[in-house]
N, C-alpha and C positions, 0 to 999 in steps of 0.2 A: 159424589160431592168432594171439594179438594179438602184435604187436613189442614188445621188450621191449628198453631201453640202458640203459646204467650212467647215463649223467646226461643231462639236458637243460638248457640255455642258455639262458637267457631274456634279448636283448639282445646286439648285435653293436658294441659300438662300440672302443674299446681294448683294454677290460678284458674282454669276451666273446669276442674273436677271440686276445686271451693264453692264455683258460681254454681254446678250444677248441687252441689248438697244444699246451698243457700235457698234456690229457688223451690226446691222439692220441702223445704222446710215451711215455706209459708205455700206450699198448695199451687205451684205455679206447673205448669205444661212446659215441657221442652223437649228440645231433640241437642246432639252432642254430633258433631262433624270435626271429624280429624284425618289427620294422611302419616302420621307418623307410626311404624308397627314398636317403634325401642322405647318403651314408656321411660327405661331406666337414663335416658339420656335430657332426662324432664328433673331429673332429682341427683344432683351432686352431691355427696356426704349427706343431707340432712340434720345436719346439726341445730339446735334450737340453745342457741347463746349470747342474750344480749348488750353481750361486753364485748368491746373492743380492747384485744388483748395486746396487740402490737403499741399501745398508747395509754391502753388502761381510764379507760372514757366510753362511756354510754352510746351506743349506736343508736343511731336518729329512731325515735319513739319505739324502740324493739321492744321494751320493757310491758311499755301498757297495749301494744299489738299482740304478745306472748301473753298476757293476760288472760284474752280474750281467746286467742285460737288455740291455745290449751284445751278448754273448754270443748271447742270444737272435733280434735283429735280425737278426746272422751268419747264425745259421742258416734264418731267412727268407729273405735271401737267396739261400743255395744251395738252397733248396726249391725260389724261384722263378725261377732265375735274373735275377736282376733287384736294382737296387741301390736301399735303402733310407734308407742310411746314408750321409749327406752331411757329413764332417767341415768344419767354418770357423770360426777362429776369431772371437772375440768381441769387439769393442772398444768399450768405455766412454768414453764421453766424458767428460772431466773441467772441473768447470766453473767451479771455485776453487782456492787454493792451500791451500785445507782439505782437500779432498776430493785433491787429489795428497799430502798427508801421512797420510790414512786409508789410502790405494789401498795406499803404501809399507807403512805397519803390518801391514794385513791381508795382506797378499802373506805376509809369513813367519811366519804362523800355523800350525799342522794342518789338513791339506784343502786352505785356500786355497793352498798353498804348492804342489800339485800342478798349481794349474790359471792361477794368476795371475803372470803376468810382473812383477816387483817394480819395473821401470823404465818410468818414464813416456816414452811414444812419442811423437815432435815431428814425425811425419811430415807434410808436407804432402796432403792427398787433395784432388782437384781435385772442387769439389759440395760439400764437407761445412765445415763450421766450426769449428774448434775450438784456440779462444786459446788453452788451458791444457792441451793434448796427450788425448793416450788411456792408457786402462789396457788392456791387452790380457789374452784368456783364451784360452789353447790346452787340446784335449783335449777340447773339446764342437761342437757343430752342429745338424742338422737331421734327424728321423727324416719320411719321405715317410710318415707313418701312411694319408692318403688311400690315398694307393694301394695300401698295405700291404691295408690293409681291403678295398678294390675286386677285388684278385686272391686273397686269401683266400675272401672272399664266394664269388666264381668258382669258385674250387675246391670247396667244399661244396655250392655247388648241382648243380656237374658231377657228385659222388659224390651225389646225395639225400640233403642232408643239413640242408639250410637249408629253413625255411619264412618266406615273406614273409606276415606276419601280424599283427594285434593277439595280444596274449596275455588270454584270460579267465580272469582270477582265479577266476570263479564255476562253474568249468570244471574248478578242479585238484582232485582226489579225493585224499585220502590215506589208506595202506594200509599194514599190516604188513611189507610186501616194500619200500615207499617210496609212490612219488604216480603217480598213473593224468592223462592229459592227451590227449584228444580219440583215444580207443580206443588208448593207446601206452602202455604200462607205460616206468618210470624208476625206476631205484634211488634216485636223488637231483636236485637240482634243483637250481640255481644262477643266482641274477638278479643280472644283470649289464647293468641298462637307464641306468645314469646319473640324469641329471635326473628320466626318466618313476617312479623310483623314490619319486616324491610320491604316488602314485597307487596303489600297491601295499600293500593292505589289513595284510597282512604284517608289515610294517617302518613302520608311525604312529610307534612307539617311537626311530627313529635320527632325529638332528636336522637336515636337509639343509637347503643354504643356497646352491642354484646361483646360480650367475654367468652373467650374458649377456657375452660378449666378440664385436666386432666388429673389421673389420681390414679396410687395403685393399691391392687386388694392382695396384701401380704400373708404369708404364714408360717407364723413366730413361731417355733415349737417350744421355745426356751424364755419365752415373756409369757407373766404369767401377770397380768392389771382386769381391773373394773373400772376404771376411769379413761378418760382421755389425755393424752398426752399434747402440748402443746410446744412447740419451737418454732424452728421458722417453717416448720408445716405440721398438719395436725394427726395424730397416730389414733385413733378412734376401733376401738372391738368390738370386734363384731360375733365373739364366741369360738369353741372349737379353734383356739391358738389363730384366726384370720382377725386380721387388723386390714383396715381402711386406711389412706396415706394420700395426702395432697393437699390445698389442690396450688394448680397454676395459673395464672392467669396470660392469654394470650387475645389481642386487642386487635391485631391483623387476620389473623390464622381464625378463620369460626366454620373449618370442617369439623365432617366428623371421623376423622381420620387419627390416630396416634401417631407422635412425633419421639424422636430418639431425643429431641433434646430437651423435652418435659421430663421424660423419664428422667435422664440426667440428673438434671435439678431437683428433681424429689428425691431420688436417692444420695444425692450430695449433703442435702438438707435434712434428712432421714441420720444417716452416719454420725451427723456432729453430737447426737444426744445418743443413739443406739448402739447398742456393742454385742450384740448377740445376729447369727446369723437368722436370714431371712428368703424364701423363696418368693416368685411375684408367681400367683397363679393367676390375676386379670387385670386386664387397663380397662378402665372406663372413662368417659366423655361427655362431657355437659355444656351445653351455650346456655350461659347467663343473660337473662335479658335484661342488660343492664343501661337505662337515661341517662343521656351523656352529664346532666347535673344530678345524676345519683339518687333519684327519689320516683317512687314508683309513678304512673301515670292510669289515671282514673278518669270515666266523666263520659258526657255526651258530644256526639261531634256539632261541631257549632253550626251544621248547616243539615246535616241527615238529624232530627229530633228524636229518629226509632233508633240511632245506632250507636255502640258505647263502645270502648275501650275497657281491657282490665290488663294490664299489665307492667314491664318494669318492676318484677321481684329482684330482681339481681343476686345478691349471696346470701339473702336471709330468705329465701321462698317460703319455706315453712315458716317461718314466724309470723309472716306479715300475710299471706293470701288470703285465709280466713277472713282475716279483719277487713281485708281490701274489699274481697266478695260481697261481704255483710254491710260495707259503708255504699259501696257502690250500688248494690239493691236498693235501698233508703233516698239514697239519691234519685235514682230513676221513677220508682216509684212514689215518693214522698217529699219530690225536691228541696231534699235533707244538703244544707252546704256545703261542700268538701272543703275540706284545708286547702289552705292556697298552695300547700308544697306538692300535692299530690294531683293538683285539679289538673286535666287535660288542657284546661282554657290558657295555663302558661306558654303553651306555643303558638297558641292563636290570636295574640293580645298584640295592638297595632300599640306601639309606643310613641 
């Protein structure tokens, strides 16, 4: 008799290892299809900070998205015993006497007001520079997404339930009961590949606009923080004197290949606040899968009814996937309304 699950996953990176805890949460059957073996090039920094620090202004709905996938993290967690969730505050460097009377302003705004210390910090840190003090942010840090992924994957494959694969488009059948896929019935289907999402016959119609981000993983022997560092790039610890450094954004270039002239740039950017030496012991590399009008992309395709979208995290992935996974189930199942900023239906709408 052929096997038959309620949905399959096309894609493991944030956004498909969300769907796939979402669905396993209300009792649903799946399978997980992916082709990529570098989970780590799924998860850039990790950072969970819903401030926009370059402006000092609230990122589109990160606050009540963090909310929620907080929550979620938790109970990754206790699944796997194992900790994900690395609270450290954030400190902005401040590099004018303009930008310490922005810091002041925005601090007692809505939102910012829950995460922004309204007093400028004169701490001296031994390594770092900074004439004109910090702004500090409590309340955000580091989600360990790598690894998250790594022992997620583990587990699916332990259950049979992961296939390491290309996915053939020219392969998916679709049928009155939903889509047939290499002798496996699926009631529904759900792609959730990121960047590879260029490639997917499907979805020509959503406007993708990935980002290459590169980064490097330092080791400070002479910085000695708990918190994150913030200038024109972010210095984040990672224990054991390694610090995390980057990222960049490159809008042509979406190998996965290191470029000498990221590197550059981060350590250019790195220098103007840092004064202690540093050795680079790894590059690492992430395509953001970023809508070209900057808002994730959720929903059903207007003409397959079994087949959806989740994707379009771009540089908040951890913050937002949960929430995306959890809205998008509701929908499919519940036809729960999506927001219009996030609905699929914006690229399909005849004006």
């Amino acid at each position: 008799m052929m096997k038959q699950y309620d949905y399959l996953i096309v894609g493991f990176g944030l956004a498909g290892m969300a769907m796939a805890a979402v669905l396993e949460k209300y009792g649903k059957t799946y399978r997980v299809i992916d082709n990529n073996p570098n989970l780590d090039t799924r998860v850039v920094g990790g950072m969970y900070n819903p401030i926009i620090l370059k402006r000092f202004t609230p990122a589109w709905q990160a606050d009540e998205m963090w909310r929620f996938s907080k929550g979620f993290y938790e109970d990754m967690e206790a699944k796997f015993q194992k900790q994900y969730l690395f609270p450290a505050n954030i400190r902005r460097i401040i590099h004018n006497t303009e930008e310490q009377n922005n810091w002041v302003v925005a601090s007692d705004k809505p939102v910012m007001s829950s995460y922004m210390n309204p007093k400028i910090m004169y701490d001296q840190v031994n390594g770092i520079k900074t004439p004109f003090g910090f702004g500090e942010l409590h309340g955000v840090g580091r989600v360990a997404g790598e690894e998250l992924l790594k022992d997620y994957k583990s587990y699916l494959i332990e259950k049979g339930l992961f296939t390491f694969s290309d996915f053939k488009y020219s392969l998916l059948e679709h049928h009155e009961y939903g889509v047939k896929y290499q002798d496996i019935k699926f009631n529904k289907i759900i792609f959730s590949e990121g960047s590879y999402v260029l490639y997917n016959p499907f979805f020509n119609e959503v406007e993708m606009k990935p980002a290459k981000g590169e980064m490097l993983v330092l080791k400070i022997p002479e910085l000695t923080i708990d918190f994150t560092i913030k200038s024109g790039v972010f210095l984040v610890p990672l224990g054991d004197n390694l610090y995390i450094t980057g990222a960049t954004y490159n809008w042509e270039d979406i190998t996965l290949s290191p470029t000498d002239e990221a590197q550059f740039e981060i350590e250019e950017k790195l220098k103007s606040f840092l004064s202690v030496p540093y050795e680079i012991v790894a590059r690492k590399i992430g395509i953001r899968p970023t809508v070209k009008d900057r808002r994730p992309v959720i929903g059903i395709h207007p003409s397959y009814k079994n087949m959806a979208l989740l994707n379009g995290l771009g540089t908040r992935g951890v913050i937002i996937a949960p929430y995306l996974a959890q809205t998008l189930y509701k929908h499919m199942t519940n036809a729960q309304k999506l927001p219009q900023e996030m609905d699929i239906q914006r690229f399909y709408t005849i004006n």
